[in-house]
Residue frames as qw, qx, qy, qz and C-alpha x, y, z in Angstrom:
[[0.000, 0.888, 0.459, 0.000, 0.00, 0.00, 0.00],
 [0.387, 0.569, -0.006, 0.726, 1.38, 3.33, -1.07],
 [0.416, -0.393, -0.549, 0.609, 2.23, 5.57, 1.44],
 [0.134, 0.832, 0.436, 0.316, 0.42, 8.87, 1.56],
 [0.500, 0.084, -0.233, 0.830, 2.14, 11.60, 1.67],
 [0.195, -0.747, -0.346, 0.533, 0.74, 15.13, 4.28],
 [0.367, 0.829, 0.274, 0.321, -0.42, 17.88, 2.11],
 [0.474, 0.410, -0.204, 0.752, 2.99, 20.89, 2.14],
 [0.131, -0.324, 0.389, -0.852, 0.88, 23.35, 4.96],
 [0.684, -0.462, -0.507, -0.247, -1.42, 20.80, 6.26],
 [0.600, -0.471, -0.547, 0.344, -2.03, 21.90, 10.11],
 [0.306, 0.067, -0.036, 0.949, -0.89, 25.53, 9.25],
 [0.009, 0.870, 0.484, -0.097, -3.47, 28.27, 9.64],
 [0.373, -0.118, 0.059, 0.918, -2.82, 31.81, 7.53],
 [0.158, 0.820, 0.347, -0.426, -4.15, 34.89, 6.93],
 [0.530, 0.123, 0.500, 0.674, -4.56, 36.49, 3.64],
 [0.105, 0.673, 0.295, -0.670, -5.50, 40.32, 3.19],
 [0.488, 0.386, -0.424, -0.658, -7.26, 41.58, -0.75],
 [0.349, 0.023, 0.934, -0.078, -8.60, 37.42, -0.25],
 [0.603, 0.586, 0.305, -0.447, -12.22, 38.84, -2.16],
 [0.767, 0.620, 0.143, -0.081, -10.70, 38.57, -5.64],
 [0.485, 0.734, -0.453, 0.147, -7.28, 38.73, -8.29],
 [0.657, 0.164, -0.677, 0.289, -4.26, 37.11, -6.86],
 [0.473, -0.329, 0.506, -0.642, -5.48, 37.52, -2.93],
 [0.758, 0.013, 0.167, -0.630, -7.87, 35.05, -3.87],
 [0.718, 0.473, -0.511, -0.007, -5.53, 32.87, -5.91],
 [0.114, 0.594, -0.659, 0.447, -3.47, 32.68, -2.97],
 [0.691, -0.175, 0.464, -0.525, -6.17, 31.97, -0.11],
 [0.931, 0.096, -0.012, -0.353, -7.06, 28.84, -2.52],
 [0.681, 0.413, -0.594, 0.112, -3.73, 27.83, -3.17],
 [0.181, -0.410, 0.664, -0.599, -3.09, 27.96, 0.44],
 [0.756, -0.111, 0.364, -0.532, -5.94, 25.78, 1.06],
 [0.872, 0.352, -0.196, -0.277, -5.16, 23.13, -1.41],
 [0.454, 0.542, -0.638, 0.305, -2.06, 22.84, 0.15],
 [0.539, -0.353, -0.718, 0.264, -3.72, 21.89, 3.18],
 [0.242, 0.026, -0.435, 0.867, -3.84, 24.90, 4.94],
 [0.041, -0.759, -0.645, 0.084, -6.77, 26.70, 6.92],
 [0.421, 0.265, 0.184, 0.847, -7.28, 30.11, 5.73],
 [0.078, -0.652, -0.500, 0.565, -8.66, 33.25, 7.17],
 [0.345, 0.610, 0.490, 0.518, -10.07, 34.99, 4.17],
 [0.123, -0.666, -0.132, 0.724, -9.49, 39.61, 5.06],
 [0.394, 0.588, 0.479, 0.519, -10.90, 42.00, 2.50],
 [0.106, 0.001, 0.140, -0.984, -11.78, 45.92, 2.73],
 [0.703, 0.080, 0.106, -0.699, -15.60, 44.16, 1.93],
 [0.659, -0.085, 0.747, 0.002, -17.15, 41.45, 2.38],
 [0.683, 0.599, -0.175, -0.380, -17.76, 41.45, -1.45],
 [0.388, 0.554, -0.736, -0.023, -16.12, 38.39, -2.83],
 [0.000, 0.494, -0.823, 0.281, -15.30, 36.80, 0.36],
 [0.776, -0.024, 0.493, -0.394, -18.43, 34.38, 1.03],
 [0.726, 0.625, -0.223, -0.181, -17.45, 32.96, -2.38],
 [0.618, 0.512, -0.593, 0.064, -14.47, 32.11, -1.65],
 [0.338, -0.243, 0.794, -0.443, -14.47, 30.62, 1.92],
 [0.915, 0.182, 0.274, -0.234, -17.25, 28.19, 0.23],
 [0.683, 0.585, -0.438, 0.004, -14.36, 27.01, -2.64],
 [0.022, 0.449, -0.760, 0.469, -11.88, 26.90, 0.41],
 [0.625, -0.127, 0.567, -0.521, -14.65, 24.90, 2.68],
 [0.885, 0.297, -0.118, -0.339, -15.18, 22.60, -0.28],
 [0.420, 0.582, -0.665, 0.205, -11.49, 21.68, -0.15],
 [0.751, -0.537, -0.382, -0.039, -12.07, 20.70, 3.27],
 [0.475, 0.198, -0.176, 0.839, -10.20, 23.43, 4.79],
 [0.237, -0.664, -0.648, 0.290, -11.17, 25.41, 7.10],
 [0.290, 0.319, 0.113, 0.895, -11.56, 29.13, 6.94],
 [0.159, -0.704, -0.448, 0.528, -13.07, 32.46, 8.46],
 [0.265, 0.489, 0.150, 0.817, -13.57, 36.26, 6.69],
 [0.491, -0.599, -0.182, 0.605, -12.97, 38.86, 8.39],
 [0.409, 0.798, 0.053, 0.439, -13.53, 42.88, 6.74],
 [0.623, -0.607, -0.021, 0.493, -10.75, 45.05, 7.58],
 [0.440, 0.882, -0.124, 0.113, -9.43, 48.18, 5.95],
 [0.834, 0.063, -0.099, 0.539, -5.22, 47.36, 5.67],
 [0.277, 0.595, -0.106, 0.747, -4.68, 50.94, 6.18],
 [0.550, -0.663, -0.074, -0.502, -6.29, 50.98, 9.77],
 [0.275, 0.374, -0.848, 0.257, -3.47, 49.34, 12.17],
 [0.340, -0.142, 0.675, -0.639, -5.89, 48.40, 14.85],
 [0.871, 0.003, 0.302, -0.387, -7.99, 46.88, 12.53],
 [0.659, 0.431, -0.598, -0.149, -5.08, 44.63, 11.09],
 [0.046, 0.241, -0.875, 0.417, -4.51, 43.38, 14.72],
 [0.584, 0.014, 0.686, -0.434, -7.88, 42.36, 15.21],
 [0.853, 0.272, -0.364, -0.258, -7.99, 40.32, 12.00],
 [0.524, 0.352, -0.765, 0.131, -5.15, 38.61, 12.88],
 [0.321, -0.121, 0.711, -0.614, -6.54, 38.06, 16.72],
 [0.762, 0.286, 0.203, -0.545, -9.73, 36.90, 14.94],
 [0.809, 0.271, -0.483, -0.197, -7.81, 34.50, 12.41],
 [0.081, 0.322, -0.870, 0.365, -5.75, 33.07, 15.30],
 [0.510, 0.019, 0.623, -0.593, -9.05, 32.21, 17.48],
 [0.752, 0.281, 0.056, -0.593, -11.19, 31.40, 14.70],
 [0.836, 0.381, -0.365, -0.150, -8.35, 28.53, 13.57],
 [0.839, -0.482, 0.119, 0.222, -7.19, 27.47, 16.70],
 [0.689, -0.448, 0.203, 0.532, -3.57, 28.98, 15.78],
 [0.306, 0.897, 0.220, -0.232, -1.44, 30.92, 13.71],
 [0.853, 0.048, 0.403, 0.328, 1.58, 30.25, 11.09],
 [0.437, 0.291, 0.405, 0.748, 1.64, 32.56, 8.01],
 [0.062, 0.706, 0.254, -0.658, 0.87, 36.31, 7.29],
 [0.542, 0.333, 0.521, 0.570, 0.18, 37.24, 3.62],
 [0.065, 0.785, 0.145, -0.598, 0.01, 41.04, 3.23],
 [0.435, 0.325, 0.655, 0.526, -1.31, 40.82, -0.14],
 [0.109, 0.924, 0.310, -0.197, -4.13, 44.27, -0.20],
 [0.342, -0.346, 0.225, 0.844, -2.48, 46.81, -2.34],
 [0.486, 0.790, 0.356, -0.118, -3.82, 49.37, -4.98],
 [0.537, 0.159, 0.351, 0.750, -2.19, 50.94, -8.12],
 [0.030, 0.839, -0.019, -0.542, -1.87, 54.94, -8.69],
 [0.636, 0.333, 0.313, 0.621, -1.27, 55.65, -12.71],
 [0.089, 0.961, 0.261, 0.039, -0.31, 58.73, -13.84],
 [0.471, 0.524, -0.477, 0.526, 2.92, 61.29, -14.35],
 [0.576, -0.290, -0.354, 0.677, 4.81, 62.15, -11.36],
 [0.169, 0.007, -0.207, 0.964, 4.03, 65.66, -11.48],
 [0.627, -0.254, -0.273, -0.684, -0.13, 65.34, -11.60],
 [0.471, -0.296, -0.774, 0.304, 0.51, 63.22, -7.82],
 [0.328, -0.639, 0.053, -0.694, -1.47, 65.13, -5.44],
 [0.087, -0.222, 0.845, -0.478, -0.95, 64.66, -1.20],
 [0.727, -0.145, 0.378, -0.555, -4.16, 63.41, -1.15],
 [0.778, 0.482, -0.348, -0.203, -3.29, 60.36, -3.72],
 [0.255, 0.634, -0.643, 0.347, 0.03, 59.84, -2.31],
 [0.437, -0.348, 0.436, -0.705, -1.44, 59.48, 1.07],
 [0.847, 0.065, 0.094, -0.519, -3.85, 56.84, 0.29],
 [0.879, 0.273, -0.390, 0.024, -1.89, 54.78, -1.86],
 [0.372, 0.432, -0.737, 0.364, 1.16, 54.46, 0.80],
 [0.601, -0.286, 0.219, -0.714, -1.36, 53.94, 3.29],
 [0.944, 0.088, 0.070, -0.310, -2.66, 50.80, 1.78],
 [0.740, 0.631, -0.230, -0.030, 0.53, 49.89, 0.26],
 [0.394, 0.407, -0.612, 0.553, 3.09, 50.45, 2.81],
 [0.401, -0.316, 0.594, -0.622, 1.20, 51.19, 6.25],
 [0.864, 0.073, -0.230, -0.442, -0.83, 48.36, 5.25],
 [0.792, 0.258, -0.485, 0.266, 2.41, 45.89, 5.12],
 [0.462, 0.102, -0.738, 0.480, 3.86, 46.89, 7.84],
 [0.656, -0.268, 0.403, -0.579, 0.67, 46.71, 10.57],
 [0.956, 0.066, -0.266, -0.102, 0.20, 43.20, 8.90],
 [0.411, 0.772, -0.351, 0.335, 3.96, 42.84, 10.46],
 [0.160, -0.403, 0.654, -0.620, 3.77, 44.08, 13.29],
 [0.797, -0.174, 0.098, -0.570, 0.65, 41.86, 14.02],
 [0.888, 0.175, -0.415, -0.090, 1.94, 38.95, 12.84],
 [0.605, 0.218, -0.658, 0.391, 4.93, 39.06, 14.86],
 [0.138, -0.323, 0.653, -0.671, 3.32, 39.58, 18.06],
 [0.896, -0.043, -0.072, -0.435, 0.68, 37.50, 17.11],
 [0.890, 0.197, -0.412, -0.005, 3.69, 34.57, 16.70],
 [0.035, 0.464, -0.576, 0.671, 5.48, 36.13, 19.85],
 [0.723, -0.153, 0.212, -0.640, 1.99, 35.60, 21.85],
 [0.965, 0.115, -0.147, -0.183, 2.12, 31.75, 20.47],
 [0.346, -0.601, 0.718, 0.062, 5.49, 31.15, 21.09],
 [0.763, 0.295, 0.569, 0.082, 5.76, 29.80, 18.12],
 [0.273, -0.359, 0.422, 0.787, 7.97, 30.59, 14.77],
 [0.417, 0.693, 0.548, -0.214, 5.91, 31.92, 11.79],
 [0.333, 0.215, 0.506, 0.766, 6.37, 33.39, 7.74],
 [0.172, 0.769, 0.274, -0.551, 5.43, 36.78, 6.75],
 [0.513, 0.217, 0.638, 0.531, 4.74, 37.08, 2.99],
 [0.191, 0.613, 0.178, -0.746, 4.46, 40.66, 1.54],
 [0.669, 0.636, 0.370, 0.102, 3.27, 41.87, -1.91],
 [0.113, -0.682, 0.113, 0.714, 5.75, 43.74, -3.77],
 [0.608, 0.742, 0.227, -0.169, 5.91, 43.81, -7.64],
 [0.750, 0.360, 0.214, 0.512, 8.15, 44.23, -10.47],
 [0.046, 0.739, -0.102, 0.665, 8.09, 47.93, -9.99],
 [0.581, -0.791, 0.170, 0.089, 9.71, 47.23, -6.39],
 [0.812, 0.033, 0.356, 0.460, 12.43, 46.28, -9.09],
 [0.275, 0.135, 0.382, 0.872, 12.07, 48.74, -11.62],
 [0.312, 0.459, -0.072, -0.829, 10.57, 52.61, -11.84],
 [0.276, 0.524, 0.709, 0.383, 7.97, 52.00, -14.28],
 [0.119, -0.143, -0.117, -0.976, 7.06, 55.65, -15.91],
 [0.529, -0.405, -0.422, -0.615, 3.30, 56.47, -15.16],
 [0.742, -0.423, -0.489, -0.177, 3.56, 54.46, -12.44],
 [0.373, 0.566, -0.447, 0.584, 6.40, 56.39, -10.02],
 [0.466, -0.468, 0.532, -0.530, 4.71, 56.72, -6.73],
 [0.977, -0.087, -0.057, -0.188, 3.06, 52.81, -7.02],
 [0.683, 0.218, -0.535, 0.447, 7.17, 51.48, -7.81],
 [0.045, -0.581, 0.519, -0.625, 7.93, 53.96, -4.64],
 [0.657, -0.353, 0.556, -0.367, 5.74, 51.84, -2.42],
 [0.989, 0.068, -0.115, 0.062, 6.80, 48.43, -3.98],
 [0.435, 0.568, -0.461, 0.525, 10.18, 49.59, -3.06],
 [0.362, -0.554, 0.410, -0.628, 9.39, 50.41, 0.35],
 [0.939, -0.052, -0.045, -0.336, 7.94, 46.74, 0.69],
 [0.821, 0.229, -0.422, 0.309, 11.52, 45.12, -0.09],
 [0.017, 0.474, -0.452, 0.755, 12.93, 47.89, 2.65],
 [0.641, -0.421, 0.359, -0.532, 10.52, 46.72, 5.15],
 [0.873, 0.316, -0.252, -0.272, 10.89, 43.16, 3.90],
 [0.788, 0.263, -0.488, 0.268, 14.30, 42.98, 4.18],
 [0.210, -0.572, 0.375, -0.699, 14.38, 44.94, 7.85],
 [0.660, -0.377, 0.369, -0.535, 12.17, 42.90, 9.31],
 [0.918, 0.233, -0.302, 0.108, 13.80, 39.55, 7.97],
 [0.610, 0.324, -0.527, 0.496, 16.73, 40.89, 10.20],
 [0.338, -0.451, 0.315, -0.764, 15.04, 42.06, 12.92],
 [0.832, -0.148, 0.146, -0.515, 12.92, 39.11, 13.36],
 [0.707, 0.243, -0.663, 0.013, 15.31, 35.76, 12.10],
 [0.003, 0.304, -0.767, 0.566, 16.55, 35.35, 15.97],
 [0.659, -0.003, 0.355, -0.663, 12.56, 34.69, 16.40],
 [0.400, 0.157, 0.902, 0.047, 12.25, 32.03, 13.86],
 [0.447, 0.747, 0.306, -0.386, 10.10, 34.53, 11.98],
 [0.490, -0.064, 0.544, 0.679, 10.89, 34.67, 8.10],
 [0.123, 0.721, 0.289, -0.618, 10.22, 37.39, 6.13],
 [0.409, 0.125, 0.810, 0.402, 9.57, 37.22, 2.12],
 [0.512, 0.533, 0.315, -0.596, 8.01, 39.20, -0.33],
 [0.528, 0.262, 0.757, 0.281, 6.89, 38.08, -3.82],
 [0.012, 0.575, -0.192, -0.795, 7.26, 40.42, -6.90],
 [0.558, 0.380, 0.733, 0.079, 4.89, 39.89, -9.98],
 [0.225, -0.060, 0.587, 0.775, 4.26, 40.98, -13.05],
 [0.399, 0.079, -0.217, -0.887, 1.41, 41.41, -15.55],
 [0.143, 0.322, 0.912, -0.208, -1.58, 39.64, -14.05],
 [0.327, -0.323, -0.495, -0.738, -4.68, 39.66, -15.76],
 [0.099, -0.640, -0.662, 0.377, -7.04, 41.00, -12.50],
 [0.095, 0.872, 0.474, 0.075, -9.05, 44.11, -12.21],
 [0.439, -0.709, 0.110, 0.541, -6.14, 45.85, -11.16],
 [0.370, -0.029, 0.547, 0.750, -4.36, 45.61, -14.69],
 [0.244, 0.544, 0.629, 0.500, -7.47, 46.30, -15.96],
 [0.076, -0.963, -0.188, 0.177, -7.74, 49.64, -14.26],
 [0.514, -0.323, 0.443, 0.660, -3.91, 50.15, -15.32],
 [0.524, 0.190, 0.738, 0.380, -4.95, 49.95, -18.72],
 [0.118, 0.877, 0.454, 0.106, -8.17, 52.08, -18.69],
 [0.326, -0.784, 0.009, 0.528, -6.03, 54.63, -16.82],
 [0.495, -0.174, 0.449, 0.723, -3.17, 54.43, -19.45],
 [0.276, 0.602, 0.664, 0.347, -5.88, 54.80, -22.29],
 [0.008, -0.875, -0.480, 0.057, -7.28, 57.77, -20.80],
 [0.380, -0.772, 0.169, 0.480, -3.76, 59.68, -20.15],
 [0.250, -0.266, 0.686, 0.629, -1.67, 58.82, -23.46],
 [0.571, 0.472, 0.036, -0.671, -5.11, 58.16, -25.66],
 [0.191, 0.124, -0.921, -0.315, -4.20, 54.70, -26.99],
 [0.727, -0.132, -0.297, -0.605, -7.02, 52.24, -27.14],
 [0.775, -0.411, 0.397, -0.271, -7.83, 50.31, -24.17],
 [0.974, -0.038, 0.187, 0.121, -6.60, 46.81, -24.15],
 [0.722, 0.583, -0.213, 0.306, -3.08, 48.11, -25.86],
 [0.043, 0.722, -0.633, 0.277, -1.06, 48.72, -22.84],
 [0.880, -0.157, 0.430, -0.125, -2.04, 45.25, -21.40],
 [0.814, 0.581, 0.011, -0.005, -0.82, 44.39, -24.96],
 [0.192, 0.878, -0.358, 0.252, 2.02, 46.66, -25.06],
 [0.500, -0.638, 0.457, -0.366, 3.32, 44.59, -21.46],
 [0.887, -0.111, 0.398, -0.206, 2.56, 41.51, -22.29],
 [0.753, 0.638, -0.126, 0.103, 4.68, 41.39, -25.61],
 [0.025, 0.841, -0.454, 0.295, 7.39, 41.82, -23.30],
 [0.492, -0.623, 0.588, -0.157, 7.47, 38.76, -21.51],
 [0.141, 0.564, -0.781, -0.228, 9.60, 35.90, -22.25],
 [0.317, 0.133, 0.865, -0.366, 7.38, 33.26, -21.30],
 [0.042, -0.120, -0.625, -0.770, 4.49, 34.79, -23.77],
 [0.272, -0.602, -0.529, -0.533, 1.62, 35.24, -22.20],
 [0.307, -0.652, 0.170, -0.672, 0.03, 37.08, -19.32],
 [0.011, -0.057, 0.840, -0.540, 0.61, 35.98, -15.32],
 [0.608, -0.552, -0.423, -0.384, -2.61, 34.59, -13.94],
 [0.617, -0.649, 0.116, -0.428, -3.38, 34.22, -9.61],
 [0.953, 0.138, -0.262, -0.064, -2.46, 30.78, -10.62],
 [0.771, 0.469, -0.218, 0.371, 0.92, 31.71, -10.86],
 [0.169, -0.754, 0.246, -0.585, 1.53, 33.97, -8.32],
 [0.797, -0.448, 0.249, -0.321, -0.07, 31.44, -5.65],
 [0.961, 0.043, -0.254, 0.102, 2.02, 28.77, -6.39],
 [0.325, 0.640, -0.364, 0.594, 5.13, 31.11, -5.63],
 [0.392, -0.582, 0.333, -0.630, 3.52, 32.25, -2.32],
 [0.964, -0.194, -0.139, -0.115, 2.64, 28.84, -1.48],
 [0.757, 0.128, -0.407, 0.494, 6.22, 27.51, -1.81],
 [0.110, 0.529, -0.431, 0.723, 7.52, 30.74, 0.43],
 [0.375, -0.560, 0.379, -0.634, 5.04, 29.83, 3.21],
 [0.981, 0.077, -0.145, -0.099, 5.99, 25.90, 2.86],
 [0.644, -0.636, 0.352, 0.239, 8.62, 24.46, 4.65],
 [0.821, 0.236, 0.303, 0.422, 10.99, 24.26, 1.17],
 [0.293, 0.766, 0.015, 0.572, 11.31, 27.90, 1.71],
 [0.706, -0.594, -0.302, 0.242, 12.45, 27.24, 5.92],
 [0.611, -0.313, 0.123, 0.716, 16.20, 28.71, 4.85],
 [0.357, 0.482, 0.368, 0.711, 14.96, 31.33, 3.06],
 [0.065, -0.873, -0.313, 0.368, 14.49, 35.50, 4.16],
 [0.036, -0.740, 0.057, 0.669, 14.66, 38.95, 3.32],
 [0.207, -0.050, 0.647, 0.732, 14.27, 38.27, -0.38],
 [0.393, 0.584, 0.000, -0.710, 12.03, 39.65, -2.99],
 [0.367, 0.050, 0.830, 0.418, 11.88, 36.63, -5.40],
 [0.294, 0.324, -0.404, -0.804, 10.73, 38.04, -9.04],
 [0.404, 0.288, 0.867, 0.054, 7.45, 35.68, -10.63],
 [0.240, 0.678, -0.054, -0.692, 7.05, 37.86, -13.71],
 [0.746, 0.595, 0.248, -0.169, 7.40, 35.22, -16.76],
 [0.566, -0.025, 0.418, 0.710, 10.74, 36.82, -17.64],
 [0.233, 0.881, 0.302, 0.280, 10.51, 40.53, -17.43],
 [0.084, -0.852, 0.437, -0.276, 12.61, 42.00, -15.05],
 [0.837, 0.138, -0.459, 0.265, 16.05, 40.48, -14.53],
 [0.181, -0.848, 0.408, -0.287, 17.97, 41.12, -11.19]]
């Protein structure tokens, strides 16, 4: 009789924040398929009953939980609320992020504001939580941020959005040395051109500023990568998976690049 092997995060229990839809959602599932129990955080519940049934079908447990990422008090009581609600706590994904097009000299403070909010204060309350959430357990635990190709490379149009995907590797790689003595590892994952609503607001934006026809800077992006076609959730999640799987145990402070073959570093 074959022996059966224990699904990669079976017994784990994480928390994934933007969980309602695009590669949040990719994640949460991939997380579950991998065995893991998932704790599903959005800014609304929009989305999220949807996917905690997909995840509950898996036979995985899960919980949602709304929570604006920009609100530090309420990233600590998600993560209090995914700890209770799955009898423990393992991974942090600080996935919530939005995208600012436009030049650099038509940013306004209120813009600015918002996006680093979500983008950066977001990432690091998810952080801090996590690691006193895995302090509180006495127990080691992975924190997995979002950062992006443009935490690699300025992308024109898009100058403040690279700034906070930059800031992500800076906190990333801080708190990978701040926190390794705990057992805590710290990891962020850096895509490319995913076909979610995001891109497709990317797009509309681009249209509206330069006056090409929708669907041609998706176009324009995608012709670029070496692989040949656009990133799905798909792809992303598999990444994240591995980082919060024990084949990524020796691994911190990196920024590992799942773009297809677009940016080299």
């Amino acid at each position: 009789m074959a022996m059966q092997i224990p699904a990669p995060l079976a017994g784990k229990a994480a928390l994934v924040t933007g969980a309602g839809r695009g590669i949040g959602r990719g994640i949460a599932v991939e997380l579950a398929r991998q065995g893991a129990d998932v704790a599903l955080v959005d800014v609304s519940d929009g989305g999220l009953a949807e996917v905690a049934d997909e995840i509950t079908g898996m036979g995985s447990k899960t919980t949602t939980f709304v929570a604006d990422v920009s609100d530090r008090d309420a990233v600590f009581a998600a993560v209090d609320h995914a700890a209770s609600a799955l009898g423990g706590f393992d991974v942090m994904v600080n996935n919530a992020g939005i995208a600012l097009v436009g030049p650099i000299a038509d940013v306004t403070p209120d813009d600015l504001a918002r996006l680093w909010a979500i983008n950066v204060d977001g990432v690091l309350w998810g952080i801090q939580a996590a690691v006193a959430k895995f302090k509180e357990l006495g127990r080691p635990g992975k924190i997995i941020n979002a950062s992006s190709i443009a935490g690699h490379e300025g992308f024109a149009m898009l100058g403040p959005y690279s700034a906070t995907k930059f800031a992500v590797r800076a906190l990333t790689q801080a708190a990978a040395k701040e926190h390794a003595a705990d057992g805590i590892t710290v990891n962020a994952y850096c895509p490319g051109v995913v076909g979610t609503d995001m891109w497709v607001e990317i797009d509309r934006r681009f249209a509206q500023l330069t006056g090409v026809a929708e669907g041609e800077t998706f176009k324009k992006f995608t012709e670029t990568i070496a692989l040949g076609r656009p990133e799905t959730p798909e792809d992303v999640a598999g990444f994240v998976a591995y980082l919060a799987g024990p084949g990524a145990d020796y691994m911190t402070g990196q920024a590992g690049l799942i773009d297809g073959g677009m940016v080299y570093r």
